[in-house]
mmCIF file of the N, C-alpha and C atoms, coordinates in Angstrom:
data_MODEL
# 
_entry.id   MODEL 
# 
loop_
_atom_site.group_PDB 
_atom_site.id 
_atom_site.type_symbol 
_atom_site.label_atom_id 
_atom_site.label_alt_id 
_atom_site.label_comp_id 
_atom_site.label_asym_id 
_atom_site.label_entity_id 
_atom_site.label_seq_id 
_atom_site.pdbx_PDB_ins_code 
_atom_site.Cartn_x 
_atom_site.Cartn_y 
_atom_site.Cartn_z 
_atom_site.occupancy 
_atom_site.B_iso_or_equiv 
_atom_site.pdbx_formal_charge 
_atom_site.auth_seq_id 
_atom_site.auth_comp_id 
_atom_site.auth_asym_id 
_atom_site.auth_atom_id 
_atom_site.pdbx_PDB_model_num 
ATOM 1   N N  . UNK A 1 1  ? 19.049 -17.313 -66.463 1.00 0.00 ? 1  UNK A N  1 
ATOM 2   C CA . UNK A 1 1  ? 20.103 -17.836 -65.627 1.00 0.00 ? 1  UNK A CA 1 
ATOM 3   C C  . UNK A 1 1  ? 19.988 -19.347 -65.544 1.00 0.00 ? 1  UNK A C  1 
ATOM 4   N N  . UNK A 1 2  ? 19.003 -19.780 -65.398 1.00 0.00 ? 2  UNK A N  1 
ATOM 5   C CA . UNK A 1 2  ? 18.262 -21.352 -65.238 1.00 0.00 ? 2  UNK A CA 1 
ATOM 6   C C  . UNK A 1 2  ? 19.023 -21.781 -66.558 1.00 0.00 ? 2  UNK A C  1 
ATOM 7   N N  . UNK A 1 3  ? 18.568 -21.118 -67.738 1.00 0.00 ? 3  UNK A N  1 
ATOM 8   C CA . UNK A 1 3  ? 18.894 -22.064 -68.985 1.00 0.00 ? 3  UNK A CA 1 
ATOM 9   C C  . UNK A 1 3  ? 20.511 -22.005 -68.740 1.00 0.00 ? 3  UNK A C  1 
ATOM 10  N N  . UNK A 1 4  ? 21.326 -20.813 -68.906 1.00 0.00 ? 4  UNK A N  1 
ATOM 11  C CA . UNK A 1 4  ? 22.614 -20.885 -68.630 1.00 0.00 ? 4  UNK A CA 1 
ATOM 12  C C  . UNK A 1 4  ? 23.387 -21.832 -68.267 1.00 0.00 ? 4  UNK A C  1 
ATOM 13  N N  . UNK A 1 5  ? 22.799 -21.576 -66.807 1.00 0.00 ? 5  UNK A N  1 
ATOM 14  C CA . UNK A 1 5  ? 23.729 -23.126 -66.068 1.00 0.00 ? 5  UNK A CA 1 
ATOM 15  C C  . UNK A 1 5  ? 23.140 -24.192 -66.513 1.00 0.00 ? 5  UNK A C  1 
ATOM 16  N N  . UNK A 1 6  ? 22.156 -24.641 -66.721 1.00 0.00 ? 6  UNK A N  1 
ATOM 17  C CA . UNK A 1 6  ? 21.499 -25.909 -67.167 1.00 0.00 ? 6  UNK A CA 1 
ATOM 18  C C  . UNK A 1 6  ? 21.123 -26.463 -65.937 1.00 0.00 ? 6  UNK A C  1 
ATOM 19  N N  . UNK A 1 7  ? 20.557 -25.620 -65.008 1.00 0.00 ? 7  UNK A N  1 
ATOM 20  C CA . UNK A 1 7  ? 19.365 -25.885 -64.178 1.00 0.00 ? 7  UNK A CA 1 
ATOM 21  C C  . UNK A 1 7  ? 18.362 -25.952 -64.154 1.00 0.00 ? 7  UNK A C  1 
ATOM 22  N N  . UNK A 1 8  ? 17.553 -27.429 -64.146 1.00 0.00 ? 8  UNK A N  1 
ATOM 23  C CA . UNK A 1 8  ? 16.279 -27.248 -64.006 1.00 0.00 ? 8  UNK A CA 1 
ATOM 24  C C  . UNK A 1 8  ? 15.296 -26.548 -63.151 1.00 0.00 ? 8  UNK A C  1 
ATOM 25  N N  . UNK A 1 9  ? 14.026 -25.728 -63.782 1.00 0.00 ? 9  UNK A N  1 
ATOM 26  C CA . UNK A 1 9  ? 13.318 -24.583 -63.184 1.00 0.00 ? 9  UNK A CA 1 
ATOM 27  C C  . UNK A 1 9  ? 13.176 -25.233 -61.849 1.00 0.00 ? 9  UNK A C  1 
ATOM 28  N N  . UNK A 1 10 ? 12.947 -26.677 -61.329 1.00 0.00 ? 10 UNK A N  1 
ATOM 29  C CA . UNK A 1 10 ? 12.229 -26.964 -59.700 1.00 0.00 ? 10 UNK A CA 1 
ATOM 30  C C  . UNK A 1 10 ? 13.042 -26.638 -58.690 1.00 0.00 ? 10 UNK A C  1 
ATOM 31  N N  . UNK A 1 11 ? 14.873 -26.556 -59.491 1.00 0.00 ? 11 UNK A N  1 
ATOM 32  C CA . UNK A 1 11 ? 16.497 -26.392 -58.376 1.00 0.00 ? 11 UNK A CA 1 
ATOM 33  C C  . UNK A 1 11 ? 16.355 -24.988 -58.120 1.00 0.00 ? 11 UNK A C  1 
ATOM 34  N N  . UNK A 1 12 ? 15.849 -23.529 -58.826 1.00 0.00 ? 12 UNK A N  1 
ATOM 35  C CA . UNK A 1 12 ? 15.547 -22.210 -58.391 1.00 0.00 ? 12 UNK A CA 1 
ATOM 36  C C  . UNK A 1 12 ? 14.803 -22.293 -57.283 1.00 0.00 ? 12 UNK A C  1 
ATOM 37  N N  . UNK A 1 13 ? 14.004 -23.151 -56.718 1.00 0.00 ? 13 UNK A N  1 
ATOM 38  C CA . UNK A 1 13 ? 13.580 -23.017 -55.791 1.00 0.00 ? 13 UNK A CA 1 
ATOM 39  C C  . UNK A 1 13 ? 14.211 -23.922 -54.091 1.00 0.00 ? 13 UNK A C  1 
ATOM 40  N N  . UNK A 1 14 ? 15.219 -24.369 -54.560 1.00 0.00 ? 14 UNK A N  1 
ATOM 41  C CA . UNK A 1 14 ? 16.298 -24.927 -53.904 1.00 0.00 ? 14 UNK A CA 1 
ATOM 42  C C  . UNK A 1 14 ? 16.910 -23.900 -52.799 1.00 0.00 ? 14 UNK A C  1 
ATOM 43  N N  . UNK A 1 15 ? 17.294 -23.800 -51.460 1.00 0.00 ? 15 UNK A N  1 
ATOM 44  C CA . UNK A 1 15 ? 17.664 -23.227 -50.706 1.00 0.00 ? 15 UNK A CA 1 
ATOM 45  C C  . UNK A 1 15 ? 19.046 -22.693 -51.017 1.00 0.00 ? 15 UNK A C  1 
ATOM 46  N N  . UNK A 1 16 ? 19.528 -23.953 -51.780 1.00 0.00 ? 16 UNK A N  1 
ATOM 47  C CA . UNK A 1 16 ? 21.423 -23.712 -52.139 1.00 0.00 ? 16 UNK A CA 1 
ATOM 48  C C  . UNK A 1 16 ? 21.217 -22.645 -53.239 1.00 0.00 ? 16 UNK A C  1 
ATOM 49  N N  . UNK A 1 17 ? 20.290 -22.211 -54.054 1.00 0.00 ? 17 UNK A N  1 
ATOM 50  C CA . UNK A 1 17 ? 20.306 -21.047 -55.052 1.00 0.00 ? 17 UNK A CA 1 
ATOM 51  C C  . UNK A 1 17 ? 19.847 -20.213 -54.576 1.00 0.00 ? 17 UNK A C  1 
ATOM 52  N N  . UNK A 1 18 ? 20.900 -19.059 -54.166 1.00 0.00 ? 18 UNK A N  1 
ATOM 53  C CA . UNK A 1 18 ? 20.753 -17.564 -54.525 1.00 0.00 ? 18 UNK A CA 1 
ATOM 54  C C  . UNK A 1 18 ? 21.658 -16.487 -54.757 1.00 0.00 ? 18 UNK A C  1 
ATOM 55  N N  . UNK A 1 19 ? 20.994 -15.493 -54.986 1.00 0.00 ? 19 UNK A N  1 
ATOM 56  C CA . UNK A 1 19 ? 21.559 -14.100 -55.341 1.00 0.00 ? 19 UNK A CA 1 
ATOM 57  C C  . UNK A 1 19 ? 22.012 -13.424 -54.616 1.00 0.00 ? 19 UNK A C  1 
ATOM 58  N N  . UNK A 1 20 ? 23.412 -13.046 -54.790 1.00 0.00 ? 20 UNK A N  1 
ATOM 59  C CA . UNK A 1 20 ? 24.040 -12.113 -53.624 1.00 0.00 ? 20 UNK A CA 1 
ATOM 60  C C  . UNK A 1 20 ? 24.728 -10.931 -53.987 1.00 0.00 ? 20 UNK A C  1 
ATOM 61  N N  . UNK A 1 21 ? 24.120 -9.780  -53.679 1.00 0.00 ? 21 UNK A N  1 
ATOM 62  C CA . UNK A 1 21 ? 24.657 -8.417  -54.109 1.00 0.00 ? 21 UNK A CA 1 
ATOM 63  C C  . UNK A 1 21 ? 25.572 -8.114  -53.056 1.00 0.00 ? 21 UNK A C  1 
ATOM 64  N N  . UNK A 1 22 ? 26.234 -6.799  -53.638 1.00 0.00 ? 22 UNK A N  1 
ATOM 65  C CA . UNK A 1 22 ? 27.211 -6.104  -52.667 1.00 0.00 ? 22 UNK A CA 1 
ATOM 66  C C  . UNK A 1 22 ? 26.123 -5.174  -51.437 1.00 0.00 ? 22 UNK A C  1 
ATOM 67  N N  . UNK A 1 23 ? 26.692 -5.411  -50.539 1.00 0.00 ? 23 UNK A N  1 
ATOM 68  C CA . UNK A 1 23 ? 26.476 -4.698  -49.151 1.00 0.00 ? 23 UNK A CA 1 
ATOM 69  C C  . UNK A 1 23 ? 25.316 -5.122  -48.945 1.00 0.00 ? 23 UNK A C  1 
ATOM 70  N N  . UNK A 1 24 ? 24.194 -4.638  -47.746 1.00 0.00 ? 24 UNK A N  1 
ATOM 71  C CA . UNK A 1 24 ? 23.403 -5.201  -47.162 1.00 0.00 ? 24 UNK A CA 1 
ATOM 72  C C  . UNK A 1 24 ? 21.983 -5.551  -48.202 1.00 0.00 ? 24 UNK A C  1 
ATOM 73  N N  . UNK A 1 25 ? 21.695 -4.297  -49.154 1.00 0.00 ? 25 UNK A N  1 
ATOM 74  C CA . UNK A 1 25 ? 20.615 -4.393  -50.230 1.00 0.00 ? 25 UNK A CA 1 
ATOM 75  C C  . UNK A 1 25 ? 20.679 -5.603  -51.074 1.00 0.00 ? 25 UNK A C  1 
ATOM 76  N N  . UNK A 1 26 ? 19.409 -6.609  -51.424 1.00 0.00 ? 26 UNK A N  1 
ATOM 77  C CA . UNK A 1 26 ? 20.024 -7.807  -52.094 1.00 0.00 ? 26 UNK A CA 1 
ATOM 78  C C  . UNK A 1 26 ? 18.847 -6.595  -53.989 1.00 0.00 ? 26 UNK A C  1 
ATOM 79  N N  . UNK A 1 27 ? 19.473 -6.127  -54.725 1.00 0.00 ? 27 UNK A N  1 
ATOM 80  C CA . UNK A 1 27 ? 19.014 -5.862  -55.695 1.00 0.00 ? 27 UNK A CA 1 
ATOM 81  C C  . UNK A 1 27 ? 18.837 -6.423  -56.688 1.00 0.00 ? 27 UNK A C  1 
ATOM 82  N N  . UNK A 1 28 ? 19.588 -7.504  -56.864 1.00 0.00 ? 28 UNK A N  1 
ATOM 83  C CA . UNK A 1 28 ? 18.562 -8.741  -57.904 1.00 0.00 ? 28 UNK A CA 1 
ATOM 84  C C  . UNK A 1 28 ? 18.013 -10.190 -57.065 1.00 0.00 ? 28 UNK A C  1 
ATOM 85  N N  . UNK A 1 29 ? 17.282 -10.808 -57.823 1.00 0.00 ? 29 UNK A N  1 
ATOM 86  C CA . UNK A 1 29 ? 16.429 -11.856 -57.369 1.00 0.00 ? 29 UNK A CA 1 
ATOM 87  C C  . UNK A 1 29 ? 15.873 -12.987 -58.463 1.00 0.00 ? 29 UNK A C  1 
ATOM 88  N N  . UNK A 1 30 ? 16.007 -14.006 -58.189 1.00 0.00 ? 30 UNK A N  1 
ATOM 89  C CA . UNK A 1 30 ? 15.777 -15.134 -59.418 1.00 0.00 ? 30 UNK A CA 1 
ATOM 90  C C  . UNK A 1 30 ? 14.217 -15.260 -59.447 1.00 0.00 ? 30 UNK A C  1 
ATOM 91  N N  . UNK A 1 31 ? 13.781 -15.370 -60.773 1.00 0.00 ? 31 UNK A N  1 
ATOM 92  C CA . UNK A 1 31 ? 12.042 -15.211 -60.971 1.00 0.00 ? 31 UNK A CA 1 
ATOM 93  C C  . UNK A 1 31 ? 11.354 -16.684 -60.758 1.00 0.00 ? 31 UNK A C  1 
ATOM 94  N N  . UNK A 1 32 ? 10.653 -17.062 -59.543 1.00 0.00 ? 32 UNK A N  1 
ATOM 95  C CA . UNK A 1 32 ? 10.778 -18.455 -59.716 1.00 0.00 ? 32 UNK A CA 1 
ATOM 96  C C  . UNK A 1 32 ? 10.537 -19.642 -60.434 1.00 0.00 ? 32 UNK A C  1 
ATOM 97  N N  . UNK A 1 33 ? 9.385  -19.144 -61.617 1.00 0.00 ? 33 UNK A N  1 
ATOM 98  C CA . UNK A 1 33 ? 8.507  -19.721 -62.434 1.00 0.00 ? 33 UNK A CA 1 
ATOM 99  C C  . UNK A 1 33 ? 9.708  -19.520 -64.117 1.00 0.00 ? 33 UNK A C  1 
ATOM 100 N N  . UNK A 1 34 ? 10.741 -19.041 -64.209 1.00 0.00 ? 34 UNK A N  1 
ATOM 101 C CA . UNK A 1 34 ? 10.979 -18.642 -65.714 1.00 0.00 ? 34 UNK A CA 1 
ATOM 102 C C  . UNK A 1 34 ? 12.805 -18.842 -65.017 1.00 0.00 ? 34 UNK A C  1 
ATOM 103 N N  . UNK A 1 35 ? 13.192 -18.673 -64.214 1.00 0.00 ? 35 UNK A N  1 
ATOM 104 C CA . UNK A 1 35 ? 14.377 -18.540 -63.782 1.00 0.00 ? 35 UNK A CA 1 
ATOM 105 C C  . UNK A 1 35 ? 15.642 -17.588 -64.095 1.00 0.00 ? 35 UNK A C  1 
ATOM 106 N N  . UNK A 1 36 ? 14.982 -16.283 -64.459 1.00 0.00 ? 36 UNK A N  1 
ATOM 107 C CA . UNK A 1 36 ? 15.468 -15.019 -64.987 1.00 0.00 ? 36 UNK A CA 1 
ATOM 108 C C  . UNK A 1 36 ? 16.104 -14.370 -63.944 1.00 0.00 ? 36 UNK A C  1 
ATOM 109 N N  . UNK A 1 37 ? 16.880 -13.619 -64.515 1.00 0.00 ? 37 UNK A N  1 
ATOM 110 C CA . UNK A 1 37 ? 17.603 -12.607 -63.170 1.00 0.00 ? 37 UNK A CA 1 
ATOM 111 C C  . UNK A 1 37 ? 16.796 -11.351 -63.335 1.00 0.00 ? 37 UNK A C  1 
ATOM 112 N N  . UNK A 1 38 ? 15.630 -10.812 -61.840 1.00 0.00 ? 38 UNK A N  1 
ATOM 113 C CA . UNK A 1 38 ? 15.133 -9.927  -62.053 1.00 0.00 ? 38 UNK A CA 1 
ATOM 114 C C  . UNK A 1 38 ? 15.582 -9.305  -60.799 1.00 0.00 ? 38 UNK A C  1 
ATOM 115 N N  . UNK A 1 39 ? 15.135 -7.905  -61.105 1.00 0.00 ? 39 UNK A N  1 
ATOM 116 C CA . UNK A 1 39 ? 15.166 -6.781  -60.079 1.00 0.00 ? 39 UNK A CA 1 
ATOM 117 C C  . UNK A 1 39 ? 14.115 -6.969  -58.686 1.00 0.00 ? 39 UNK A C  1 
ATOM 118 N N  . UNK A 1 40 ? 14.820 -7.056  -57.572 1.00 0.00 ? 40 UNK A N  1 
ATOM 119 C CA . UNK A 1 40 ? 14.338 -7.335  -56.532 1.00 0.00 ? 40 UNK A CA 1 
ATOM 120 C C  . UNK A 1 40 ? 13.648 -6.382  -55.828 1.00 0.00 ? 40 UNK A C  1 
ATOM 121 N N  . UNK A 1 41 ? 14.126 -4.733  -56.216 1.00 0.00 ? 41 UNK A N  1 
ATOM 122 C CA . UNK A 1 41 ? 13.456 -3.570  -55.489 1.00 0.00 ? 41 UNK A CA 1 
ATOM 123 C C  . UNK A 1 41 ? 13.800 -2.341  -57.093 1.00 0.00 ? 41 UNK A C  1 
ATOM 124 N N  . UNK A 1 42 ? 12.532 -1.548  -56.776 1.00 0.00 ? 42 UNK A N  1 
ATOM 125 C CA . UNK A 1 42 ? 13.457 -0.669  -57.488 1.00 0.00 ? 42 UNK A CA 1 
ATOM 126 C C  . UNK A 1 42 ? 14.775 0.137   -56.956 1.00 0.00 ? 42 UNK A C  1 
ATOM 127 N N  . UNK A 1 43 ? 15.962 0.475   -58.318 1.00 0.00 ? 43 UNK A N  1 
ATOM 128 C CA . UNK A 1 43 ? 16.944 0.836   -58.260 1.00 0.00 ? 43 UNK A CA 1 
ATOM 129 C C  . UNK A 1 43 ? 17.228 2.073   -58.392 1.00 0.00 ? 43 UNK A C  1 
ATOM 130 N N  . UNK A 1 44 ? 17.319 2.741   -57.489 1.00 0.00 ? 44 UNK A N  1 
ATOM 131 C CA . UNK A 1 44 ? 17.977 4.287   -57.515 1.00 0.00 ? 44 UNK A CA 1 
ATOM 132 C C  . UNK A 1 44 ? 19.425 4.605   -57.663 1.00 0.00 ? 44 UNK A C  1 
ATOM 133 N N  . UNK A 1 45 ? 19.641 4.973   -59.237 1.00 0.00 ? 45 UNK A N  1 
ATOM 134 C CA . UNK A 1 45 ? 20.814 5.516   -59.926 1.00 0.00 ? 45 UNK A CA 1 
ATOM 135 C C  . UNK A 1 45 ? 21.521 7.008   -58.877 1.00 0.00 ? 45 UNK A C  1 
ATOM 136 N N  . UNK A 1 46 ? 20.734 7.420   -58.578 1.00 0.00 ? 46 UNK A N  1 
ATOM 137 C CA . UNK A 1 46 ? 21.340 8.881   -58.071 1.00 0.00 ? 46 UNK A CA 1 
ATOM 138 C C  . UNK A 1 46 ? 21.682 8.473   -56.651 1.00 0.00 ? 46 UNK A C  1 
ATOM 139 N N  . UNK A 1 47 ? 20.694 7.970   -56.282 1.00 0.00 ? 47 UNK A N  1 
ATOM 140 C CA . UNK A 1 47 ? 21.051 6.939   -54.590 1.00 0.00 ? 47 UNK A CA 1 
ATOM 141 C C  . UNK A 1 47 ? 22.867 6.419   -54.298 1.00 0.00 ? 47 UNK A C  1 
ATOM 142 N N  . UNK A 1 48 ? 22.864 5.360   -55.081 1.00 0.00 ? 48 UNK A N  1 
ATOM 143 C CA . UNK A 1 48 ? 23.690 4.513   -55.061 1.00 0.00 ? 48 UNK A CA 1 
ATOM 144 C C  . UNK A 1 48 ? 24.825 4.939   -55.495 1.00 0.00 ? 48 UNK A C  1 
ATOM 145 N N  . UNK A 1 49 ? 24.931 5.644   -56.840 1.00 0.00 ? 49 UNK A N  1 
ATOM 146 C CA . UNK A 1 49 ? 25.997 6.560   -57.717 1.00 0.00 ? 49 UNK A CA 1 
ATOM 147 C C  . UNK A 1 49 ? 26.157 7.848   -57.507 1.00 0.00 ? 49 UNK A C  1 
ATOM 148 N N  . UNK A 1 50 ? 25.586 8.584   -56.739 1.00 0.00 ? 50 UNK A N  1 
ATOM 149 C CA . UNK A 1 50 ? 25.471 9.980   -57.068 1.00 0.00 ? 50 UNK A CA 1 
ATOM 150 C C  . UNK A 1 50 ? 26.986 10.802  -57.366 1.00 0.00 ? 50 UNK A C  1 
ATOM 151 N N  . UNK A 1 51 ? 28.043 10.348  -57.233 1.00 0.00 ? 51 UNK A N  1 
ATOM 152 C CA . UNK A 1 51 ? 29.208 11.348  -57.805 1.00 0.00 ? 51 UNK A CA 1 
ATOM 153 C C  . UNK A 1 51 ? 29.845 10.439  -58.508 1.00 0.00 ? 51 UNK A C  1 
ATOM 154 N N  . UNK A 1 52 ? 29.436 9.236   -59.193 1.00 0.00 ? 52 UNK A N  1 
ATOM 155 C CA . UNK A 1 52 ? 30.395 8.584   -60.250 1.00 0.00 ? 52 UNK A CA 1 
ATOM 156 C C  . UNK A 1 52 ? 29.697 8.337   -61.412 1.00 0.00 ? 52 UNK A C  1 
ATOM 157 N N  . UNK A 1 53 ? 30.407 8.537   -62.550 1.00 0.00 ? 53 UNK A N  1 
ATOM 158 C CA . UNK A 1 53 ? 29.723 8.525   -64.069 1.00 0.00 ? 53 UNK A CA 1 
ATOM 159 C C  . UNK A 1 53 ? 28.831 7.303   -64.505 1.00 0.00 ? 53 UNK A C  1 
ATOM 160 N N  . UNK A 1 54 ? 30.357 5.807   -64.265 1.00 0.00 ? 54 UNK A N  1 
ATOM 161 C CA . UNK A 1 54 ? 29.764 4.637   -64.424 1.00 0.00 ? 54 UNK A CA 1 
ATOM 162 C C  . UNK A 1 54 ? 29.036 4.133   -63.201 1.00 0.00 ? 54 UNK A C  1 
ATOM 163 N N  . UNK A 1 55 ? 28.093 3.753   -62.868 1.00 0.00 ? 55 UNK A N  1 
ATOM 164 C CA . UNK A 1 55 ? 27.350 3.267   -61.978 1.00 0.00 ? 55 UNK A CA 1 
ATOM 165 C C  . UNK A 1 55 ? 27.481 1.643   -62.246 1.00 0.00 ? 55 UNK A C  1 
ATOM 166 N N  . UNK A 1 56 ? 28.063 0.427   -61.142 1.00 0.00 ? 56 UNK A N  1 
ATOM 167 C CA . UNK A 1 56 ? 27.875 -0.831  -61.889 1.00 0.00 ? 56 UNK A CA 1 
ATOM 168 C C  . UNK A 1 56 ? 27.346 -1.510  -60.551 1.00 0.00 ? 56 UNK A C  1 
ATOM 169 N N  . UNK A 1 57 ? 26.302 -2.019  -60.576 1.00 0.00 ? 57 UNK A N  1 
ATOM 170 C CA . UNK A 1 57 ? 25.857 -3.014  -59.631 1.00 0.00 ? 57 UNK A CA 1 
ATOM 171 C C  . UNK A 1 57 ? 26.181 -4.280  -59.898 1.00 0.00 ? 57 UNK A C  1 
ATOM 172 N N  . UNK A 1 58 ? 27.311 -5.210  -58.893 1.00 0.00 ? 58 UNK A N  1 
ATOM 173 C CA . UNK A 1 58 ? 27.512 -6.664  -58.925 1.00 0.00 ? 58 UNK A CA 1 
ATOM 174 C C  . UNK A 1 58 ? 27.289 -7.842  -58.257 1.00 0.00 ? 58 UNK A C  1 
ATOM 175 N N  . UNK A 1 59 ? 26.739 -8.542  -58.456 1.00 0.00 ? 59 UNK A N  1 
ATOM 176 C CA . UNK A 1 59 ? 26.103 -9.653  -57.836 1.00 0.00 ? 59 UNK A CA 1 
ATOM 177 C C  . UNK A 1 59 ? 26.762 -11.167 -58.040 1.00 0.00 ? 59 UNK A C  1 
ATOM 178 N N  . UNK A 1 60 ? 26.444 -12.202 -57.024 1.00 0.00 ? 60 UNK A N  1 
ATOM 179 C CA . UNK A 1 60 ? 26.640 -13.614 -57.428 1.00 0.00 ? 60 UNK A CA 1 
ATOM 180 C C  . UNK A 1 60 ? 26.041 -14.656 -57.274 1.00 0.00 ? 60 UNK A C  1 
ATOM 181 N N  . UNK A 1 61 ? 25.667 -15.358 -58.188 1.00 0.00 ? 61 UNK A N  1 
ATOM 182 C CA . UNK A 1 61 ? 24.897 -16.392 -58.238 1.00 0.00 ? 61 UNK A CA 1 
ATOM 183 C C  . UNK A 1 61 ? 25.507 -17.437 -57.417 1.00 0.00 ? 61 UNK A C  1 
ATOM 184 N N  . UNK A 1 62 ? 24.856 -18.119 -56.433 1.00 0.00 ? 62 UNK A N  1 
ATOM 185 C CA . UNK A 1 62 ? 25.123 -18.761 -55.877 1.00 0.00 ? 62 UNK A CA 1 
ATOM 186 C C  . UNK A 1 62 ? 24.487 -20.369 -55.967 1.00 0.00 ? 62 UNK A C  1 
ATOM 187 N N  . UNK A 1 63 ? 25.391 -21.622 -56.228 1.00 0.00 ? 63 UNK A N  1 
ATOM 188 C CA . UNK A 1 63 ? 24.429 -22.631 -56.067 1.00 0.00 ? 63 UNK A CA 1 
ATOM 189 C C  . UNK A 1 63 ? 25.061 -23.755 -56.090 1.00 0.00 ? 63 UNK A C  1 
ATOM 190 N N  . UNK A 1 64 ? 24.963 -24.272 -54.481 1.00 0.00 ? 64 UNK A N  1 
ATOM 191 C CA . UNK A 1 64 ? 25.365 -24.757 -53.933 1.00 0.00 ? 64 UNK A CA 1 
ATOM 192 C C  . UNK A 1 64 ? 24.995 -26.142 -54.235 1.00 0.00 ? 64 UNK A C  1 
ATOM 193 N N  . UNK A 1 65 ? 26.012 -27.231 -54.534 1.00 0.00 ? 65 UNK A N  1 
ATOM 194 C CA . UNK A 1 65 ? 25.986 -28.929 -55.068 1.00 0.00 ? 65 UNK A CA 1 
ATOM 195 C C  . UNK A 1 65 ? 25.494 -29.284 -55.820 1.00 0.00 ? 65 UNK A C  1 
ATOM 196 N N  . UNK A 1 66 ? 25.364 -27.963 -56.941 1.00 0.00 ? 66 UNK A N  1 
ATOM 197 C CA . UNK A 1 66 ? 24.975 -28.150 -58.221 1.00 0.00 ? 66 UNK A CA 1 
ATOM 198 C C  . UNK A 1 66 ? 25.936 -28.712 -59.322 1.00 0.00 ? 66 UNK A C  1 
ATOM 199 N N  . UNK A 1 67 ? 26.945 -27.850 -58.961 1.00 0.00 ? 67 UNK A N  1 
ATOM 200 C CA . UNK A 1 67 ? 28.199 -27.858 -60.079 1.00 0.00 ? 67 UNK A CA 1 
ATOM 201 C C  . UNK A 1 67 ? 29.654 -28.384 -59.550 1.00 0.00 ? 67 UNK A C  1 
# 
């Protein structure tokens, strides 16, 4: 994500960057040392989806007076 935007790794640790999932669970999380989009908890498919085929978890990067 870091390389993407063309943020340097020290701005991931910036208050104005973060990750925001749907509803109260935040399920991804920026890695602070590599600036990857990783999994914040494990993810339960049957939990979250249990009566729909496609399952899609969406999130947004947030970062504030960067861009």
């Amino acid at each position: 994500v870091a390389k993407d935007l063309g943020l340097q790794l020290p701005a991931i640790h910036d208050p104005g960057v973060r990750v925001v999932s749907e509803g109260r669970t935040q399920h991804f999380a920026l890695h602070g040392k590599k600036g990857h989009l990783v999994t914040a908890e494990r993810i339960d498919r049957e939990q979250l989806c249990e009566s729909v085929q496609q399952c899609v978890l969406r999130c947004e990067l947030i970062v504030e007076g960067q861009m």
